[in-house]
C-alpha positions in Angstrom: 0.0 0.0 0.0 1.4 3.8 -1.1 2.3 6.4 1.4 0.3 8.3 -0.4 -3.0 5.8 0.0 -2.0 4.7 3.8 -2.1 8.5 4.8 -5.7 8.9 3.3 -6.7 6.3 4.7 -5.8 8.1 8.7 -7.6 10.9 7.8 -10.8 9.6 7.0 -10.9 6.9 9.6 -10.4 9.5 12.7 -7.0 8.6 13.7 -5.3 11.8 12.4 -5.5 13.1 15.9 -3.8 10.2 17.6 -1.0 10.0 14.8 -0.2 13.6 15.7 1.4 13.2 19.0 2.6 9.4 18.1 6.5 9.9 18.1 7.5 6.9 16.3 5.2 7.9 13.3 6.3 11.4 13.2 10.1 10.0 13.5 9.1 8.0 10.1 7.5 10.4 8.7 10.6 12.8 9.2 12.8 10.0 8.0 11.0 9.9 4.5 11.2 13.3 4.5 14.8 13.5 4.8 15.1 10.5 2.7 13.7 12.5 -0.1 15.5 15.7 0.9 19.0 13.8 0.4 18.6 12.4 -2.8 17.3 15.5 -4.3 20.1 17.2 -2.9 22.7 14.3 -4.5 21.1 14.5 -7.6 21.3 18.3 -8.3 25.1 18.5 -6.6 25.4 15.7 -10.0 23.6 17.8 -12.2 25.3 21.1 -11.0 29.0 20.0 -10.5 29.9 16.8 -12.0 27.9 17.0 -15.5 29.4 13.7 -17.1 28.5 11.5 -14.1 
């Protein structure tokens, strides 16, 4: 099941509330975050500085 699908899911069945002061999901949530923030980051340093990678 997607992220994308899974989070839809927790807002329409009520649990939103609950999620919001659950530390382990905002530590994954944070960690796919950053996840995504580091590869983007990788990928434009490539783009940027080393052309012919």
């Amino acid at each position: 099941m997607s992220v994308r699908l899974r989070l839809s899911l927790v807002t329409r069945t009520g649990i939103e509330e609950k999620l919001r002061n659950d530390s382990n999901f905002i530590r994954i949530v944070c960690d796919h975050i950053a996840g995504m923030t580091d590869q983007f980051a990788s990928r434009e340093y490539r783009r940027l500085y080393l052309p012919d990678y």
